[in-house]
NUFI-833759 format. One record per residue (C-alpha): residue number from 1; z, y, x. Coordinates in pm, whole numbers. Each point is the difference from the previous one (the first is absolute). Layout:
  seq       Z       Y       X
  NUM       Z       Y       X
...
//
This chain:
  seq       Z       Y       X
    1  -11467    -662    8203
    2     266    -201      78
    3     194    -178    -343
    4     334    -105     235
    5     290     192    -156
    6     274     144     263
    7     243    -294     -61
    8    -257    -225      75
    9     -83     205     351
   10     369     -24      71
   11      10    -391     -57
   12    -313     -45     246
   13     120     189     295
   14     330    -186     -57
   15    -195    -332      21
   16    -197     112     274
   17     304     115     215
   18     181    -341     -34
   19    -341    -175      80
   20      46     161     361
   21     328     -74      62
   22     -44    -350     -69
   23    -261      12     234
   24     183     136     266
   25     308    -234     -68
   26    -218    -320      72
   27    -166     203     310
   28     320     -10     124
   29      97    -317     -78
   30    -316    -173     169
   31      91     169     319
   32     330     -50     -10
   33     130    -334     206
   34     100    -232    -253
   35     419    -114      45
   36     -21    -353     -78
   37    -237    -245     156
   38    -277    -170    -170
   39      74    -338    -153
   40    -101    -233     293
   41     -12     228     206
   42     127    -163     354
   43     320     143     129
   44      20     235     311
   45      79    -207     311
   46     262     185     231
   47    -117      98     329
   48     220     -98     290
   49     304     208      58
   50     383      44     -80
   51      83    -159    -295
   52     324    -188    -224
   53    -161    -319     170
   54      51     168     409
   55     238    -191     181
   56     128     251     241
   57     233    -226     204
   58     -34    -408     100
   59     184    -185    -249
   60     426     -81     132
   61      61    -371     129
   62     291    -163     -65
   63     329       1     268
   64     259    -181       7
   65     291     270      73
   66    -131     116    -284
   67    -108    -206    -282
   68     138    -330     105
   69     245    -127    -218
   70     388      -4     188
   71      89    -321    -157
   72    -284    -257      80
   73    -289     206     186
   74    -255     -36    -290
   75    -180     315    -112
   76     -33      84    -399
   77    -350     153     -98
   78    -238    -103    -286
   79    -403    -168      30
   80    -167     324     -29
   81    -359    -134      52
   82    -263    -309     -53
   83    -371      63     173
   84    -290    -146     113
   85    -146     181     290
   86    -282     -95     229
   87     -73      45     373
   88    -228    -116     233
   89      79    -218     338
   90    -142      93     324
   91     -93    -294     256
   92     286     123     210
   93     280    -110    -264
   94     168    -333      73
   95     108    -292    -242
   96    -264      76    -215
   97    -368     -35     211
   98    -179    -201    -313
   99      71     338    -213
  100    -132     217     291
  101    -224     298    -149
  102      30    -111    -349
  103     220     220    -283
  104     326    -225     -59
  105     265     103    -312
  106     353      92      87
  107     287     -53    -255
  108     219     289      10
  109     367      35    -105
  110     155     345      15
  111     356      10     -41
  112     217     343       3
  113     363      88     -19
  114     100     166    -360
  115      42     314      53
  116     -89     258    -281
  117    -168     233     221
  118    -317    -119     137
  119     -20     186     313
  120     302    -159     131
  121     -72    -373    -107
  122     -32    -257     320
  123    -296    -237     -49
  124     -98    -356     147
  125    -293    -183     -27
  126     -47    -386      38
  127    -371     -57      23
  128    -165    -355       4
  129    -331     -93     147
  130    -216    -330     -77
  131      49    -271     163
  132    -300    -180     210
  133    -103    -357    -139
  134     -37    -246     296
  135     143    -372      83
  136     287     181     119
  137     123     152    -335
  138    -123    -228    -214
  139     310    -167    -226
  140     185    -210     252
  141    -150     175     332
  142     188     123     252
  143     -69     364     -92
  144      30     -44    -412
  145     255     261       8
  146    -258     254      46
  147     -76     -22    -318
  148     338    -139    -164
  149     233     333     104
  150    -294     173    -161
  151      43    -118    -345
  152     364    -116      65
  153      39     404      24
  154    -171      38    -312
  155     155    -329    -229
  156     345     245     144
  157    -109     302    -170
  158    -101    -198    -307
  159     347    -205     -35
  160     158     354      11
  161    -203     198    -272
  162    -172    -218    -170
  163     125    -422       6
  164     386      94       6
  165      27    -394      -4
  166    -310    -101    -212
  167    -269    -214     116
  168    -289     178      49
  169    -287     -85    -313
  170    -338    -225      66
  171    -176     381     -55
  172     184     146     298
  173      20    -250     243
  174    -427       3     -41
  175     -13     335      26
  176     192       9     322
  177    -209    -267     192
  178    -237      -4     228
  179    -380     -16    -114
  180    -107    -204     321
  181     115    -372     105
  182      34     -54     364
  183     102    -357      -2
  184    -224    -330    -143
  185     181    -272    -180
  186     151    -144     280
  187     175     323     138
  188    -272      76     249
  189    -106     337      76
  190    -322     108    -147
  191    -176     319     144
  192       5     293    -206
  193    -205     304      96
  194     239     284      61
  195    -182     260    -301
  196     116    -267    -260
  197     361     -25     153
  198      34     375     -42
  199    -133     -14    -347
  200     296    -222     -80
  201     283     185     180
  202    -162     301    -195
  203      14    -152    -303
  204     356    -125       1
  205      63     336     123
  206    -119     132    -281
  207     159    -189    -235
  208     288      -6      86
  209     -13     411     -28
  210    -110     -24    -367
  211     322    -245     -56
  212     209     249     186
  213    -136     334    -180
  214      36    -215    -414
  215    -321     225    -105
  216     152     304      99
  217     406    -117     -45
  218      90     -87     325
  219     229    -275      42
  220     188     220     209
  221      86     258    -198
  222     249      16    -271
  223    -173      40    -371
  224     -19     370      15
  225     -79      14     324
  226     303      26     225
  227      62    -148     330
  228     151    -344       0
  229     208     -56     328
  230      43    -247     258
  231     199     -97     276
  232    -254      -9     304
  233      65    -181     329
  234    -188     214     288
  235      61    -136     353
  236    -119     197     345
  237     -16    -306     220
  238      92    -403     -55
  239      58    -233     264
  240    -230    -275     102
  241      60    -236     241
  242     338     198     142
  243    -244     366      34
  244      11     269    -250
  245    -336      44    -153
  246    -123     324    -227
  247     -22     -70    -346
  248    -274     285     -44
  249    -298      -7     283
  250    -238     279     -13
  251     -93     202     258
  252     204     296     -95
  253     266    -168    -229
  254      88    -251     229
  255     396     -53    -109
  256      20     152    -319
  257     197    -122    -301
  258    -227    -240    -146
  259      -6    -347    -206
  260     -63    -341     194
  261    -328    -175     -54
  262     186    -311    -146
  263     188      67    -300
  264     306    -238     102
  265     298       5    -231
  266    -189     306    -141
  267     -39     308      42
  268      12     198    -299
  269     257     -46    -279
  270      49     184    -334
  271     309     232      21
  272     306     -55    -220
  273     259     275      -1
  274     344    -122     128
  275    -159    -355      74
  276     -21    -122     397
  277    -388    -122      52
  278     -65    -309     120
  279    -220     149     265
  280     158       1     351
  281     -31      80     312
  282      16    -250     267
  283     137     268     298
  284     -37    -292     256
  285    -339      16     -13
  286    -139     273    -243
  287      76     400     149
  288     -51     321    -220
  289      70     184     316
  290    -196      58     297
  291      11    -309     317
  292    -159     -12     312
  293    -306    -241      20
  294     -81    -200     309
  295    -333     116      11
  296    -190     243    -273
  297    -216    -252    -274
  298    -353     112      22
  299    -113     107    -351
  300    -259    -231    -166
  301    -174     343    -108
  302       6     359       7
  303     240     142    -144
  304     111    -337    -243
  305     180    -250      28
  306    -212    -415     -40
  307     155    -144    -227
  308     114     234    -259
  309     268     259     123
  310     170     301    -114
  311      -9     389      36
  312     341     127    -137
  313     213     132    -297
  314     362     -24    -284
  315     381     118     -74
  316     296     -66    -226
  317      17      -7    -332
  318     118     276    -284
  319     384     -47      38
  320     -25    -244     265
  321      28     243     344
  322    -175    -155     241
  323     260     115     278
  324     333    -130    -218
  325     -82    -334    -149
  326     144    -257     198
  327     299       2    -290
  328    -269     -85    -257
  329      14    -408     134
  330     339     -20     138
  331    -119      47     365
  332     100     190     301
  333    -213     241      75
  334    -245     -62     306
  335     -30     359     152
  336     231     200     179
  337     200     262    -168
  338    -114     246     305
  339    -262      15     332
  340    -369     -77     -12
  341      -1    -313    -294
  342    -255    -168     188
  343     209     -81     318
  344     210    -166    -188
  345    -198    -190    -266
  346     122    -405     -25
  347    -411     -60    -120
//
């Protein structure tokens, strides 16, 4: 017979009852899918589709009855951009045969106008390929300036952002040279298979990418992160030898707004509000509008330019119009008040 008093039945049952629901809670609780991954658990990748990161329309180039600037032709934008990208030659492309089939670097600069909204920024690129090493571009050879308008275009970007009138330090100037030596004592040229000369170019490249980005800081932004901008000179054709030539050579940008292979008197130059640049146009021989060639220059590859050209993009400043500023410097404006602006253009 059974000693359990009725309180004590009562307290068992109760026990017994909350045993099962326990057991049911954690039932649940194993099947249910848990809401935050496991530690270390690797992310899910996103499969291909519409996304923040779509770019629904080609990015807007740069025109000058537009963006150009009424008082001097220059074009205000900011450097939007510093990359290393690779691509590989095909035995077809010209100027380059020793780097045929092999994956060469190309410095990019991307440049874009300062608009707030994104979607209506204008964008141009300046890209720069390795140069060869021969006996022509060796120092002193007759085609050195293969290689000197390459890092002329770069010493440019540094004097802006980074130098502003200081010599450059024992630490940068090794960073920024070339791994290889072409050349014996006497000035000769010394063979130098064409793997190692891309090594160096990718290098420098390289380098000179890390200087630009400052570990995440770029030199190109302000200290929280702003745009800093520039007065850019973008030209559709120069003239050499009495014939207007395209600035920009690729197959299907053949005219566009673009920056010259050699930097010249410069290029680029740090904005000032209410100050005249020292940048200039030379209108004799440097067009931001449209002239007619004597024959079309064959592009040196698909859909690029040789050298280092451009693909398009900038406008005017926050309180700085870019269609009302020829007051800003004291100068006449260089557009007509009425009719198609490029008709008329003195560039």
């Amino acid at each position: 017979m059974s000693t359990q008093t009725k309180e004590d039945l009562e307290k068992q049952k109760a026990a017994t009852a909350a045993s099962v629901a326990g057991q049911k809670v954690e039932a649940a609780g194993a099947a249910a899918p848990a809401e935050q991954p496991v530690a270390g658990e690797e992310k899910k990748k996103r499969r291909r589709g519409i996304s923040n990161d779509t770019r629904a329309a080609s990015r807007l180039k740069f025109d000058e009855r537009r963006d150009a600037n009424r008082a001097n032709g220059l074009f205000i934008g900011h450097l939007d951009n510093v990359e290393v990208s690779w691509i590989t030659l095909g035995a077809e492309v010209q100027g380059l045969q020793s780097f045929a089939g092999l994956a060469i670097p190309v410095l990019t600069f991307t440049f874009a106008s300062n608009d707030e909204n994104e979607s209506v920024r204008r964008y141009v690129t300046h890209r720069m390929m390795p140069a060869e090493s021969n006996a022509l571009t060796i120092p002193g050879g007759a085609e050195a300036w293969k290689v000197d308008s390459v890092l002329g275009w770069m010493k440019h970007i540094m004097d802006v952002f980074i130098l502003k009138g200081r010599a450059m330090t024992e630490t940068e100037e090794d960073a920024l040279s070339l791994s290889f030596e072409d050349t014996d004592d006497e000035g000769n040229y010394v063979p130098v298979e064409a793997e190692e000369v891309v090594n160096g170019w990718k290098v420098l490249f390289e380098n000179f990418v890390k200087l630009m980005n400052n570990d995440g800081k770029p030199v190109y932004r302000t200290a929280n992160g702003g745009i800093i901008p520039i007065w850019m000179k973008l030209l559709r054709f120069t003239k050499v030898k009495n014939t207007w030539s395209p600035v920009v050579r690729g197959k299907s940008t053949m005219g566009d707004l673009g920056f010259t292979n050699f930097v010249g008197e410069g290029c680029i130059e740090l904005y000032k509000n209410q100050v005249a640049p020292l940048l200039k146009v030379d209108f004799s021989k440097e067009s931001i509008v449209y002239r007619e060639t004597a024959k079309p220059a064959a592009p040196a590859m698909p859909g690029a330019p040789m050298m280092g050209g451009a693909v398009p993009a900038a406008p005017a400043m926050p309180g700085m119009p870019a269609g009302d500023t020829g007051g800003a410097f004291g100068a006449a404006s260089g557009f007509p008040g009425t009719g198609n602006p490029a008709d008329d253009l003195p560039f």
